[in-house]
N, C-alpha and C positions, 0 to 999 in steps of 0.2 A: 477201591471205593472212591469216587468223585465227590471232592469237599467241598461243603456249602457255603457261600459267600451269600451272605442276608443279601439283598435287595435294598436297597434306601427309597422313599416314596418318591423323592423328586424322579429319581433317574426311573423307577419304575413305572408313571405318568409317562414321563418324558418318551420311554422305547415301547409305551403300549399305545401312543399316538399316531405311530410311525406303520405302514400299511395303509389302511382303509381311512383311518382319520387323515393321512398325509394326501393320498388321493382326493378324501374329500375338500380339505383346505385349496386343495391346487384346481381342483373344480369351481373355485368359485370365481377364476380368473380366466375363463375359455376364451372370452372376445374382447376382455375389454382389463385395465388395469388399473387400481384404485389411488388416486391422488393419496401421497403420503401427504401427513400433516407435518405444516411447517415444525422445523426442528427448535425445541426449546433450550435452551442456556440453563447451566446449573442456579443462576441467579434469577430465584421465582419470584422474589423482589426486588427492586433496587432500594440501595441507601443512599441514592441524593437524586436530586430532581431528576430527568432523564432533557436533556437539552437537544443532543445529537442523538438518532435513531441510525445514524448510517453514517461509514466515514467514507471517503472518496482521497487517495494517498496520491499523488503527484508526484514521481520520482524521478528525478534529473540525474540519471545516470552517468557517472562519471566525474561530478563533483564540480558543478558551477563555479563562477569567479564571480564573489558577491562584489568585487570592484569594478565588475562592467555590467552587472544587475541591477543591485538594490540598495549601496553603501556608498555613499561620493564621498571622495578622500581627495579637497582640493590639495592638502599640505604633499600627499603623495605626486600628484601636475606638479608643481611648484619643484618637486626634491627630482624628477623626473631624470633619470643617469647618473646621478650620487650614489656615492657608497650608502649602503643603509648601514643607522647606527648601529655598533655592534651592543649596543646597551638593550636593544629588544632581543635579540637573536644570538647573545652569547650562552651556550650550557644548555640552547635549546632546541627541543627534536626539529629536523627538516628530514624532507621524502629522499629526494633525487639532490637534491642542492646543499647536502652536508659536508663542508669541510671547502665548498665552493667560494667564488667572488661572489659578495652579494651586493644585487644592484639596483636601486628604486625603478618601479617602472610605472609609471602611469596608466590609470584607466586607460582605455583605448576607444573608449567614446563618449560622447556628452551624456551631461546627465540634463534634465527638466522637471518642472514643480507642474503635479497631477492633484487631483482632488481639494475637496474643501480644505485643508489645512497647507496645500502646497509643498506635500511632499517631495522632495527629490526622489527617481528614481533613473534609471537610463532610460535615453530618449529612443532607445530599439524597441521600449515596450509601450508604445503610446496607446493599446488597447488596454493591456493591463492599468492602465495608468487613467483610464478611464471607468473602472472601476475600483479604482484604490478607496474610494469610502468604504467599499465592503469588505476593506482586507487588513490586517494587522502585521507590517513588519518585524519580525525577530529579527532586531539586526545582533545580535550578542550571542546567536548560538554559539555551542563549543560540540567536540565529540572525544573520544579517546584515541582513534584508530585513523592510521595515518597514508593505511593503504588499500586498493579499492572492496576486496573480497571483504576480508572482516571489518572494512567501517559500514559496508553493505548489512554487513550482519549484525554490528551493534547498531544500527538505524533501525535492521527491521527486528531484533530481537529482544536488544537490552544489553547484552552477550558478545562478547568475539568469541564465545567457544559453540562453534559448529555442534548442532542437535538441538540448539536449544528451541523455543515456538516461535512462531512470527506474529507481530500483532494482531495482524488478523486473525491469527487461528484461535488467539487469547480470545479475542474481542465476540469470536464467535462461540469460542466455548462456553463462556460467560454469560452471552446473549442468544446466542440461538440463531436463527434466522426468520427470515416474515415471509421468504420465497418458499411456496409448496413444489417450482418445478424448473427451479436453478441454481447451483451451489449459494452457497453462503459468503464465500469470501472469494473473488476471483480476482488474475490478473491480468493484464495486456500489456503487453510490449509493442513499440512503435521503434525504427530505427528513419535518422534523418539525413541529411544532404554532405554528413562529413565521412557518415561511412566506415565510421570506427566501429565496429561491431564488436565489443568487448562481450562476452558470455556473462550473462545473468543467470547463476546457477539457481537451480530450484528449492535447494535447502531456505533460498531466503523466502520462501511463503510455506517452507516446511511445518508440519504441527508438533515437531519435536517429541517431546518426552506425552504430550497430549493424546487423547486417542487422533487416528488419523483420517477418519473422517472431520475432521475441522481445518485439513490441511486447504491452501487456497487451490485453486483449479485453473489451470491457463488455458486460453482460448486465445486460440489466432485468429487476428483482424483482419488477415487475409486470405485468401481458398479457402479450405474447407476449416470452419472455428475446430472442431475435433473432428481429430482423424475417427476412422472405424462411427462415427456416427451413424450413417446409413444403414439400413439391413443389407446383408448381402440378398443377391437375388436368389427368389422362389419362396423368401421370411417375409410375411405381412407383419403388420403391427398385433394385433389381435395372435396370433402364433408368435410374436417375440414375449407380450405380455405372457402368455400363459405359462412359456419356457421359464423367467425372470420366477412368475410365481413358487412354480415349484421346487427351482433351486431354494430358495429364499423358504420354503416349509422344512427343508434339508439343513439350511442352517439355524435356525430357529430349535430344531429339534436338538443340532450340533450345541448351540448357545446354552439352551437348559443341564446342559451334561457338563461342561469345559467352563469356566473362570477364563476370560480372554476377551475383552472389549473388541479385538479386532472382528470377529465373528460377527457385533453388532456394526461393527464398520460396514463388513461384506454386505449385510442386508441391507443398509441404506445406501451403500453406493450405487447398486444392484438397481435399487427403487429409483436413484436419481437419474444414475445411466441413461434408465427408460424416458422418466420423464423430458431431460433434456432432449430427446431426439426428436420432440417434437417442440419445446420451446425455445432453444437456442437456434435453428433454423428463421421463426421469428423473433424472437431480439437482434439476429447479425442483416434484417432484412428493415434497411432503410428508406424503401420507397414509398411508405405511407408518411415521410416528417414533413414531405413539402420542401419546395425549392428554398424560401425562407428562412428553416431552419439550417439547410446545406450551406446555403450564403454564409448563415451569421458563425457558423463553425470555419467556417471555409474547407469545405472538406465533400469529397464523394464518396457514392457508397461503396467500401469494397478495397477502397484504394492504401489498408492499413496506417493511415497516417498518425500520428497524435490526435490531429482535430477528431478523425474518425472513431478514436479512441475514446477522448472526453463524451462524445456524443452518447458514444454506446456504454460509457458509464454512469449519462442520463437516464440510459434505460434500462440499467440494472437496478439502480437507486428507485426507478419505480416503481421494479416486478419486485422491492423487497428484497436485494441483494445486500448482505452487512453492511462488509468490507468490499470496497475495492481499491486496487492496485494496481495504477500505469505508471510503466517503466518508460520514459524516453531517453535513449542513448547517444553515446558523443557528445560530451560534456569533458570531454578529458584531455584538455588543452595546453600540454608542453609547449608545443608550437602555433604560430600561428592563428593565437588568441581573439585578434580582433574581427576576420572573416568568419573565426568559428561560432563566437557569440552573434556576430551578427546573423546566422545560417540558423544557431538555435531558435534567436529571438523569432522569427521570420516562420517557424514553427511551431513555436507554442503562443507567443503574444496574442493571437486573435479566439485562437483556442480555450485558451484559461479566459479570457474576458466571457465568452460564450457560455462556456459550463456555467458560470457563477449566472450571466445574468437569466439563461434557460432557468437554471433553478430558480431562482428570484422570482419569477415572471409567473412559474407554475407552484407557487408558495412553497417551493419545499428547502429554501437555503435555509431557510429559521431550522430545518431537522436534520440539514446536512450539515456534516465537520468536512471541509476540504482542506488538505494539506501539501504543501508545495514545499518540497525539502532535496536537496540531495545529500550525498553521506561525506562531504567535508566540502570545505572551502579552497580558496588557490591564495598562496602567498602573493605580499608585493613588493617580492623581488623577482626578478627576468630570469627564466628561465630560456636560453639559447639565444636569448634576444627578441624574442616576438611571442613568449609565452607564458604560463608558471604550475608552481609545482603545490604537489597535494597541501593540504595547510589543514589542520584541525584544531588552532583555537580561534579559528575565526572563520564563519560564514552566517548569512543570513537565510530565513526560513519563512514562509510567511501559511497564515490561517486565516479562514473564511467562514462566516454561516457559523448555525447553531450556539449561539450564544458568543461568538466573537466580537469584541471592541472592535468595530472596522475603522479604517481611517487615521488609525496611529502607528508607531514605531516606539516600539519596546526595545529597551536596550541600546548600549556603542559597544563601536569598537574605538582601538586609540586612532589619534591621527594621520597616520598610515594603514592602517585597516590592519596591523599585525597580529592582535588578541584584541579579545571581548576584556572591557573594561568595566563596562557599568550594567549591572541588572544582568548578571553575567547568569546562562541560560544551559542545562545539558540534556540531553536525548535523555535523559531518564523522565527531568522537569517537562519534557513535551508527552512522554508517553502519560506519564501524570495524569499531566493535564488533558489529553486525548478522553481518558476514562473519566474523569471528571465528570466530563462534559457529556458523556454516553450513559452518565448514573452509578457508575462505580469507583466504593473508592478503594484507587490504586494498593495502599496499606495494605487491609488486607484481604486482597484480592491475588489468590494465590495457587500453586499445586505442591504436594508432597513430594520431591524428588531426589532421591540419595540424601533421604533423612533432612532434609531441607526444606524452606517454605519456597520454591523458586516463584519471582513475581517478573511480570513486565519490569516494573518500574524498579527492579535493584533494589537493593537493601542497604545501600548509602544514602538516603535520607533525600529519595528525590522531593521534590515537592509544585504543586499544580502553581500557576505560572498565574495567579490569581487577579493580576493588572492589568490583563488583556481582555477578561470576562467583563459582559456586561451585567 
């Protein structure tokens, strides 16, 4: 005798669906595919203003020398081939240069006073330095992580332990997205003229313990932005749509039966898949900006640059993209310091002036947060003689838009640029203050994880960086 297992309603709905209702559900997408509605964030309200609607992250891979950027350390010229006192540097972490001679080395190029207040900043950046009223110096950042992988990961996570979210994926989970027919959180990489192509592993825009639908999405700036994009040949659009549908009533029916978020991942990525195949083609198609705009980026279309990069993060920021995220690489200068920074500057300078003042110009810096950070600093001691080495209590960081203080400098460092001394600043205090400024607060702003509240912002006591705000 064959024993009776009751039937439960859901599941019983759920497989009397399947057939004739599945056929018909998939019938209703013959020629054509229905715009998914923008994705929404767990957060149906916000609890503080909302200032920034979208952040734009500037990543200086490799770990810039805030002493040939954004910190002038005349006392460091002056001490230039001295021993450096062991009174900063005794008992204390160094990367590569532990247990070495340590030897003052000076900026390696001038610095100049920009904007209304006469900031000093290096004179490689005379575009940036052209918009320095709308920017906010961190000169007093700090970080924990002293080498490049996991200070990548506690920049983008909170965390040196691999798995955990990336801000973007936070930012989106929380928010959602305003794009119906482009990811939510994307990122570009650009590499420059030094050619160190260090690997930017993908866990860093990972969604971690998140669902994984809020993971960021990489698109390349040059050939083809995603691979497999195209249909292969004899697949129209209208026959890719209909195929997409049907799956997507198979997993739906799968959904109501299984506890498994990734299931509702499969059908939205399924949905997005589609949609990008027709809007990522125009967003990477730059011949409608006009010569004008090409100039003021300095950049062509196609030619994967930085500038090309900032550009096209104009135009995500338009179509309602979160988060975005550009990597520029070669920044990781043991040797050879003063050609390197001046190859960087010469790459982004014109670039970052451009984003900022495109958004300005098209009202939307007051709703954009841009960020321009890499994941440590370089000491100011010589590394080999013409370079230096990883440094993580001291580098500078700087913010734009959406409610930033532009035009000042929060923070020092001491008079060799060795540590942050005053208004002393951490990756948690930025991420903080990120959410802040997007309407959430950081506290408690959280996921249940191995019995824990796990947050961007750590649970040592960051706190939003509230001097810089206007």
């Amino acid at each position: 005798m064959t024993a009776y297992s009751p039937l439960h309603r859901r599941a019983f709905l759920s497989r009397t669906s399947q057939g004739l209702g599945g056929v018909a559900l998939a019938s209703l997408f013959p020629t054509s595919f229905s715009h998914a509605s923008p994705s929404s964030g767990i957060l149906k309200t916000l609890p503080l203003p909302q200032k920034a609607k979208r952040v734009i992250w500037l990543t200086m891979a490799g770990g810039p020398s805030h002493l040939e950027t954004f910190d002038p350390k005349p006392k460091l010229v002056e001490m230039d081939g001295q021993p450096m006192p062991e009174s900063y540097t005794k008992g204390q972490q160094l990367a590569q240069l532990q247990g070495a001679k340590l030897t003052c080395f000076a900026p390696q190029h001038p610095f100049a006073k920009f904007g209304k207040n006469q900031t000093e900043i290096c004179a490689l950046f005379p575009q940036i330095g052209s918009v320095l009223d709308e920017i906010c110096l961190i000169r007093s950042m700090t970080t924990d992580a002293i080498n490049h992988d996991p200070a990548h990961m506690f920049m983008n996570t909170g965390s040196q332990i691999a798995g955990r979210p990336s801000m973007g994926a936070w930012v989106t989970y929380g928010l959602g997205s305003e794009s119906e027919d482009l990811p939510g959180f994307v990122v570009l990489t650009s590499l420059g003229k030094g050619g160190q192509n260090q690997p930017i592993a993908a866990r860093q825009w990972s969604s971690g313990f998140l669902p994984s639908k809020f993971q960021g999405v990489q698109l390349r700036a040059k050939g083809d932005p995603v691979l497999y994009l195209n249909n292969p040949p004899g697949i129209n659009r209208d026959r890719q749509g209909g195929d997409i549908a049907a799956i997507n009533v198979l997993n739906r029916q799968r959904d109501a039966l299984a506890v498994d978020p990734e299931i509702a991942t499969r059908i939205v990525q399924y949905e997005m898949a589609f949609q990008m195949q027709a809007s990522v083609p125009d967003l990477m198609d730059l011949s409608g900006e006009g010569a004008a705009t090409l100039e003021l980026y300095g950049c062509q279309p196609g030619d994967g640059s930085f500038a090309s990069n900032c550009l096209l993060a104009r135009r995500l920021a338009e179509r309602g993209t979160r988060f975005i995220q550009l990597y520029h690489k070669d920044w990781d200068h043991h040797g050879g310091i003063k050609d390197g920074v001046a190859y960087k500057a010469e790459e982004i300078d014109r670039a970052c002036m451009a984003l900022i003042s495109d958004l300005k110009q098209r009202g939307m810096l007051d709703d954009t947060l841009i960020v321009w950070a890499g994941e440590f600093g370089r000491t100011p001691m010589s590394q080999g003689g013409s370079g230096r080495d990883h440094h993580n209590k001291a580098m500078t960081v700087w913010m734009a838009g959406a409610g930033i203080r532009g035009g000042q400098v929060h923070g020092s460092t001491d008079e060799l640029g060795y540590a942050a001394v005053e208004n002393v600043t951490t990756v948690h205090d930025l991420h903080a203050t990120m959410l802040h400024q997007l309407g959430i607060q950081h506290e408690a702003f959280s996921f249940k994880f191995q019995g824990l509240d796990a947050k961007l912002s750590g649970v040592e006591g960051a706190k939003v960086i509230k001097d810089i705000l206007v």
